[in-house]
C-alpha positions as CSV (number, residue, x, y, z in Angstrom):
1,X,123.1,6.3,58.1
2,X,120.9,7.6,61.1
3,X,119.1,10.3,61.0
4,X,119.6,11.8,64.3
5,X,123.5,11.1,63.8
6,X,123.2,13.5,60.7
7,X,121.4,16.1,62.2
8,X,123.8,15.6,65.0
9,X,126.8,16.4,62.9
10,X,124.9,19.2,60.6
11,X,124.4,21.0,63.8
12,X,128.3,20.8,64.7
13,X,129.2,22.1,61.4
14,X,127.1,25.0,61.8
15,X,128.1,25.8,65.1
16,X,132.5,25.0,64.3
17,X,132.6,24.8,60.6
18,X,133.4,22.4,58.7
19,X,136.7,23.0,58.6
20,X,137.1,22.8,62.6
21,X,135.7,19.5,62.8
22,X,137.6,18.1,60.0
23,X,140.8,19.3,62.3
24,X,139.1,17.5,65.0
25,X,138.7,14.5,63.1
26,X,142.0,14.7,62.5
27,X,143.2,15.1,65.7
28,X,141.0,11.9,66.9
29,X,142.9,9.6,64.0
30,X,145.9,10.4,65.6
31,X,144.7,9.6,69.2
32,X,143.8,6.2,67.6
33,X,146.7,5.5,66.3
34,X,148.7,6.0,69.7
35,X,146.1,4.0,71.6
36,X,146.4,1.4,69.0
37,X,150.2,1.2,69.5
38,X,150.4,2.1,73.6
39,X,147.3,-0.2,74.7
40,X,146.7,-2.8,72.4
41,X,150.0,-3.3,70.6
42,X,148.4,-3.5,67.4
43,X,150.5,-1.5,64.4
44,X,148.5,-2.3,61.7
45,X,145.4,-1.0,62.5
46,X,147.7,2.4,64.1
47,X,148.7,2.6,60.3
48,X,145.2,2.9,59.1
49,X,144.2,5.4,62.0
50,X,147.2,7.5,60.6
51,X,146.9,7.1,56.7
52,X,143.0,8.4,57.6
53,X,144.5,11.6,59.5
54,X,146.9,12.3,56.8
55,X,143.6,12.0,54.4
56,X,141.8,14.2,56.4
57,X,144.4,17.0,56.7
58,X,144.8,17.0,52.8
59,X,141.5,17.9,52.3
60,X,141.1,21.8,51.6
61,X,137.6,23.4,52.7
62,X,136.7,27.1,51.9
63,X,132.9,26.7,52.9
């Protein structure tokens, strides 16, 4: 991974917490998913998008 990309992301966490940004992430996995389906027409890879959001909002963070 990069380095800056890293620090990038520590610097989020700090400022959101981690538990906002998983949200976020969540949130994004979604978007792709309906851009997937509305722009490219392309199902399969909008399945993936949303089996990683419904990953995401499984996860449970008390830090």
């Amino acid at each position: 991974m990069h380095k800056e990309y890293m620090e990038i992301l520590e610097g989020l966490i700090d400022k959101l917490t981690l538990s906002a940004i998983l949200e976020m992430l969540e949130r994004i996995c979604h978007k792709k998913a309906e851009n997937m389906r509305t722009h490219w027409q392309d199902e399969t890879s909008a399945k993936l998008w949303e089996k990683a959001a419904r990953q995401i909002e499984q996860i449970n963070v008390d830090v």
